[in-house]
N, C-alpha and C positions, 0 to 999 in steps of 0.2 A: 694462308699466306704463301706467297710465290717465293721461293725458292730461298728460305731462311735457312742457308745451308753452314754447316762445317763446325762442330765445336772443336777453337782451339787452343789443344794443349799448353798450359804456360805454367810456370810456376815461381820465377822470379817477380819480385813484387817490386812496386815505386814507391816512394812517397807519395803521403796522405794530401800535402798540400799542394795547391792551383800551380800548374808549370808556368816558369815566368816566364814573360812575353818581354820583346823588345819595346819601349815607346813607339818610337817609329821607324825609319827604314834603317837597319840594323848595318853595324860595317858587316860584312863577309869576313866569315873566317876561315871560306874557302875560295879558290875561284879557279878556275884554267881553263883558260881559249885555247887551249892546244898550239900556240905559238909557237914554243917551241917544244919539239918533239922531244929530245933529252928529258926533259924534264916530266912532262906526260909519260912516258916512259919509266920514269919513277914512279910517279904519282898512279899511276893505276898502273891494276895486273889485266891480262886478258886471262881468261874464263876457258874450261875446256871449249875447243874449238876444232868439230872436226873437219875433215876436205873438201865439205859441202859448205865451208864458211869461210870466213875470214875478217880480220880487223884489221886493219891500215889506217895511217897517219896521212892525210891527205890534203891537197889544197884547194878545197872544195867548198869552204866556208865565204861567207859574203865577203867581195872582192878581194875573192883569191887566198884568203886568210887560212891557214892550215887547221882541219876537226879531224875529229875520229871516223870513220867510216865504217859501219858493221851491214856484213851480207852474208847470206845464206839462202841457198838455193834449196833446201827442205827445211819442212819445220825444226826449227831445234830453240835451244834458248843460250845465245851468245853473246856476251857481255865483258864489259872493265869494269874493274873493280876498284875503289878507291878507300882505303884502309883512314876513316876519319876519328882523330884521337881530340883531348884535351877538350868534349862540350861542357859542359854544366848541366848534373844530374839534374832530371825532372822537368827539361826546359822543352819547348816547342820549337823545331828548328824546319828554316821551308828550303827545300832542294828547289830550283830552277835552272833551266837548261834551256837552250834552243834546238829547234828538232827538224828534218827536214826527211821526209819519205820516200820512197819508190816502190811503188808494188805492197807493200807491205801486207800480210794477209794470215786470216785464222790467231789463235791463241790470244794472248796480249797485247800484239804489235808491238809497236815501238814505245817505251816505257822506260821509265825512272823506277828504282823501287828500294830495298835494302836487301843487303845475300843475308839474310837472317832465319831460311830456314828449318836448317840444321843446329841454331844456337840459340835453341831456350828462349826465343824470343815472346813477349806478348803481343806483337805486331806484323807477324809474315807475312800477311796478303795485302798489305798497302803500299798504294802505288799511286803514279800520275797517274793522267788522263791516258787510254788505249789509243794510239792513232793506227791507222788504216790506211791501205790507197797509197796514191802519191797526192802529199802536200811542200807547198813554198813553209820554208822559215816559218815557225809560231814558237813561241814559249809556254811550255810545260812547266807545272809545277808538282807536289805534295810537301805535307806537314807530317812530323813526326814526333812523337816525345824521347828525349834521349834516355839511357837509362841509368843505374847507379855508375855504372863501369866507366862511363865518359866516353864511350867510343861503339862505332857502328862502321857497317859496310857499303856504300852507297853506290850504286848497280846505273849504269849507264846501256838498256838492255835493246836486242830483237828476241823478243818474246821473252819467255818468266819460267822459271825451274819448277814452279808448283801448277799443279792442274786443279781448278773449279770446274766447272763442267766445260768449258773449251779447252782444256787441256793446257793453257797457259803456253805452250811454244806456238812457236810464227817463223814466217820465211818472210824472204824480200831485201830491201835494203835501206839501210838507214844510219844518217849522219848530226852529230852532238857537239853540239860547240858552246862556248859560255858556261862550263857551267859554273854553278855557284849556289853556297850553302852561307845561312845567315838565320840567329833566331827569328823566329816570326815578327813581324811587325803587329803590333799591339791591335790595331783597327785591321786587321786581312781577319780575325777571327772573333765572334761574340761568345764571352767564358761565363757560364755561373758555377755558382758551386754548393754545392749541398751535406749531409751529413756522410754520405757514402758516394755521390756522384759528381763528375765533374764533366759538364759542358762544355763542347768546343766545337762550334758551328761557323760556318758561314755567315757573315750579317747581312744576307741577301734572303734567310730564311725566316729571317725574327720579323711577325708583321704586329706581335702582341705584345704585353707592357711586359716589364722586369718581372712585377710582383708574380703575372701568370707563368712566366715560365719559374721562377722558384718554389710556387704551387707543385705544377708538375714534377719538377724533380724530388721535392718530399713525398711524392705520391713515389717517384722507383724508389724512394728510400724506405716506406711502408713494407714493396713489393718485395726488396732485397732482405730487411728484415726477417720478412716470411720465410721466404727461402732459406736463411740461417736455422730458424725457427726448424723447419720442417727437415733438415738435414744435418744441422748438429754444427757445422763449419762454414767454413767461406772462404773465397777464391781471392790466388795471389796475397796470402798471411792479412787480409783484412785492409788490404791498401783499396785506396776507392779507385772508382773502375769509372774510367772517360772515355765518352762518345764522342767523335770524329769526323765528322767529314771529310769525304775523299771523293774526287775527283777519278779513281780509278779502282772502280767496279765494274764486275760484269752485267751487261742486259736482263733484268728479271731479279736479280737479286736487291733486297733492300737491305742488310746490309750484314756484316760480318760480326762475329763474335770476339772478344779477344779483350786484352785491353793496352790502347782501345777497342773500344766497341766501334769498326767504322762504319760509318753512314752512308751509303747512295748518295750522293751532290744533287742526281740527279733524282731521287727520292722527294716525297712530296713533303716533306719534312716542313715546310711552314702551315699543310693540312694538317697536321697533325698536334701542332702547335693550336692553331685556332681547334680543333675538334676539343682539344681540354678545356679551352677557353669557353667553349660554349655545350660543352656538355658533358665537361669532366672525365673523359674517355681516357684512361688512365697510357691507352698504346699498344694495341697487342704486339707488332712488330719488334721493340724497345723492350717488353716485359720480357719477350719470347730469346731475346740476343743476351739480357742481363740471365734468363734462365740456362743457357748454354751453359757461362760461367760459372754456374753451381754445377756442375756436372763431376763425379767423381775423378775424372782423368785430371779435370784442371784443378780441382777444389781441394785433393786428396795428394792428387802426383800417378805417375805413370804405374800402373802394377795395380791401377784399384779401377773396378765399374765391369768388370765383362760380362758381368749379365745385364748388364742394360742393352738393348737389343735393336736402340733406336733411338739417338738423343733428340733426335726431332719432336717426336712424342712426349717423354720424358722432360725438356722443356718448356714444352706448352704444358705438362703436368704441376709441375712446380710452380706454372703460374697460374692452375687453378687454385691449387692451394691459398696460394696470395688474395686469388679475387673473392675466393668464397671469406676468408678469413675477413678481408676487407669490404666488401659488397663491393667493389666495384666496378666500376663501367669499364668497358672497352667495348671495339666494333669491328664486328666482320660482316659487313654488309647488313646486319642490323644491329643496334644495341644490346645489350644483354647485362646485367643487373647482378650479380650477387650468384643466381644459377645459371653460373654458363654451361652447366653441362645440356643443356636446352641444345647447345650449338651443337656439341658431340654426337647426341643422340640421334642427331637428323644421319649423321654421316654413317651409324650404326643400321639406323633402320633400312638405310639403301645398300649398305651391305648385305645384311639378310634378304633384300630381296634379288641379289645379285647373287648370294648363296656363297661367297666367302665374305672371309675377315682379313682382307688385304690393307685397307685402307687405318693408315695410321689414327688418321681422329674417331673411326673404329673402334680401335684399342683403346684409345684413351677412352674411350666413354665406358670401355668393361672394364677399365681400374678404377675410375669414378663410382664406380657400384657397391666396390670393396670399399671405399670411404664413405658410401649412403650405408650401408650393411651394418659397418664395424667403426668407424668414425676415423677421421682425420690422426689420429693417435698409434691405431696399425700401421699408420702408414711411417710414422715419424721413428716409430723403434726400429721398426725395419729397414727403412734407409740407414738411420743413424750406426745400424749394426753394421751393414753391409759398406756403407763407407769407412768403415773399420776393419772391415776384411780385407786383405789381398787376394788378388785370384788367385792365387797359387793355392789356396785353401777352402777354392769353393769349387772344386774338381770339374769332370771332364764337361765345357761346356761347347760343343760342335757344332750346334744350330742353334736360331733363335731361338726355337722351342725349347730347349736343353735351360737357355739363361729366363725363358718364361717360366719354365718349370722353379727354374731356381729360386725367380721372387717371388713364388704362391708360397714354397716351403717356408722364408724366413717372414714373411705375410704370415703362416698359420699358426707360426712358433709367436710372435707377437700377440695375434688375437689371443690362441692361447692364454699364454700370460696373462694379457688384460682382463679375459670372459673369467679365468679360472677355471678352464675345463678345453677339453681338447677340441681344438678348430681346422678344419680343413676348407679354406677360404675359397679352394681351386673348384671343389664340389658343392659348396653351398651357395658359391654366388653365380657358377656359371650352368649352363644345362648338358648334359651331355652334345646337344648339335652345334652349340656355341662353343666348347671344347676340341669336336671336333673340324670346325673351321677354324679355330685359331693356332690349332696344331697343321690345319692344310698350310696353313700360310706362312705360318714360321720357319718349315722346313725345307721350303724353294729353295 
């Protein structure tokens, strides 16, 4: 999978039930064309903003009507900020603005987004569409779920305070006028909902009936199960976890973890749709973002998981669990059934013959070994102990190898247990040369 990056930290939870949607074109419960300055001026704050930037009130808006103005002559991320109180917890609300460019370049460009990084949010990396270049007037949008609090911070940006792999800032120049916040209109999104999941797509993605996508979602709710199952908890106090589409991702990535879970727009997301439909491929993508969300940091809170050494692995881990538990399908360029470690092992074998153990689905194939070995159950006490740990009590962990080291120990203390007789999992299931590449590689 191309670039299923970022597990993120969240711990405030929503409500369980479907966010309500507007009928149809909803009044605005917010709006400003920057008309008049005084008031803009209230209405948002500007953003650190060093010499290299600046924000102006300008009349630069179609014919001559006064916007905002944001420029910066080096990358940075410069923005107003608009402090929005009084929504309606749990509700779906769509930001629109109009947008107009110059130069605009690198990071996120010119973007809508929420200042929600720093505040406990389940939602920080969403956003409009990225623009680029210089463009005439378009209208930008993104959706969002609000949260119990009734209020959010809504970012009129040049470039983004958080980095994915472009780093999120941008330079250039760029002007915002119109904008306006209003709950979503009922038909801009298709909702299902399920015992643990809650859909909220695009309906330019849905090519297959109702009943098949409520298939599928009972299938992540199998998947999440599992993961309960195999770690003892669940993320955000049991509140169900909703996929998103957004409009504002970066190139390569299909989509974000969080909840939401956002989706690529431009994701092939109705493939994936018809792939369950005609061959029950349950999603590795979708398994692999809902696996994030089990992750100790999110699922436990801040102060637990440091020997996990790779959530990327670790997630597609948990959803072996899932598929072996379940038999089922997904596809990475071919199908595979029940034993996915079929797909692992390939990634292992071209390891060894490269002569390290760098390659995460690698790794995953020699912790799949400890579950062929010892079963599915070593693996279940031992997470469940160690997401019961705090790091602060599983001492000095410096390298990866230090936090590998560390889950063989609560791995052998497990089997232990289970065998009834003392197991050292790190020696029995790996060989000396396999040990010794997996120690080369962790300690880069």
């Amino acid at each position: 999978m191309k670039r299923c990056l970022l597990t993120i930290v969240c711990l405030t939870a929503l409500a369980a039930k479907i966010p309500a949607m507007a009928e149809t074109v909803a009044d605005d419960i917010f709006v400003d064309d920057f008309s008049s300055k005084s008031r803009s001026q209230k209405e948002w704050t500007i953003g650190t903003c060093p010499k290299t930037a600046s924000v102006q009130y300008v009349k630069d808006g179609k014919g001559g009507n006064r916007c905002v103005k944001i420029t910066s002559s080096e990358k940075d991320a410069v923005r107003i900020t608009h402090h929005l109180t009084g929504l309606d917890p749990n509700t779906f609300y769509r930001i629109t603005a109009k947008v107009k460019t110059q130069d605009v370049q690198e990071g996120r460009g010119a973007v809508l987004y929420l200042d929600v990084l720093d505040k406990d949010s389940d939602q920080p990396w969403n956003a409009s569409k990225f623009l680029y270049g210089t463009n005439d007037w378009q209208e930008v949008y993104m959706d969002f779920v609000s949260d119990e609090t009734g209020e959010t911070y809504v970012c009129c940006g040049l470039g983004f305070p958080g980095g994915t792999y472009n780093g999120g800032k941008a330079k250039g120049t760029v002007w915002f006028d119109d904008v306006r916040i209003a709950p979503t209109p009922k038909n801009a999104l298709y909702i299902r909902e399920s015992k643990h999941m809650i859909l909220a797509i695009d309906p330019k993605h849905v090519s297959v009936d109702d009943k098949t996508v409520e298939q599928w979602l009972q299938s992540l709710d199998k998947a999440y199960e599992a993961y309960e199952e195999l770690l003892g908890t669940t993320p955000y106090n049991g509140a169900k976890i909703r996929i998103l589409t957004t409009p504002g991702m970066e190139e390569g990535y299909w989509a974000l973890a969080g909840n939401p879970i956002l989706w690529n727009d431009n994701a092939d997301v109705k493939g994936l749709l018809e792939k369950f439909k005609n061959h029950k491929d349950w999603g590795f993508g979708i398994l692999h973002e809902i696996g994030h969300t089990f992750s100790a940091g999110t699922a436990v809170g801040e102060g637990y998981g440091a020997w996990n050494w790779n959530d990327e692995i670790f997630a597609n881990f948990r959803m072996s669990y899932a598929l072996d538990k379940w038999e089922a399908v997904i596809s990475q360029n071919t199908f595979y059934m029940g034993d996915n470690i079929a797909y692992y092992k390939r990634a292992y074998k071209k390891s060894l013959e490269k002569g390290n153990m760098e390659s995460g689905d690698a790794q995953h194939y020699m912790l799949m070994r400890i579950a062929e070995v010892y079963g599915w159950d070593v693996y279940k006490k031992a997470f469940q102990r160690l997401y019961k740990t705090p790091d602060k009590e599983l001492g000095k962990l410096d390298t990866d190898y230090d936090k590998f080291v560390c889950l063989m120990k609560y791995l052998s203390q497990a089997a232990s247990e289970i065998m009834g007789r003392p197991v050292d999992v790190m020696h029995t299931c790996y060989t000396p040369k396999e040990l010794e590449m997996i120690k080369a590689a962790l300690t880069k």
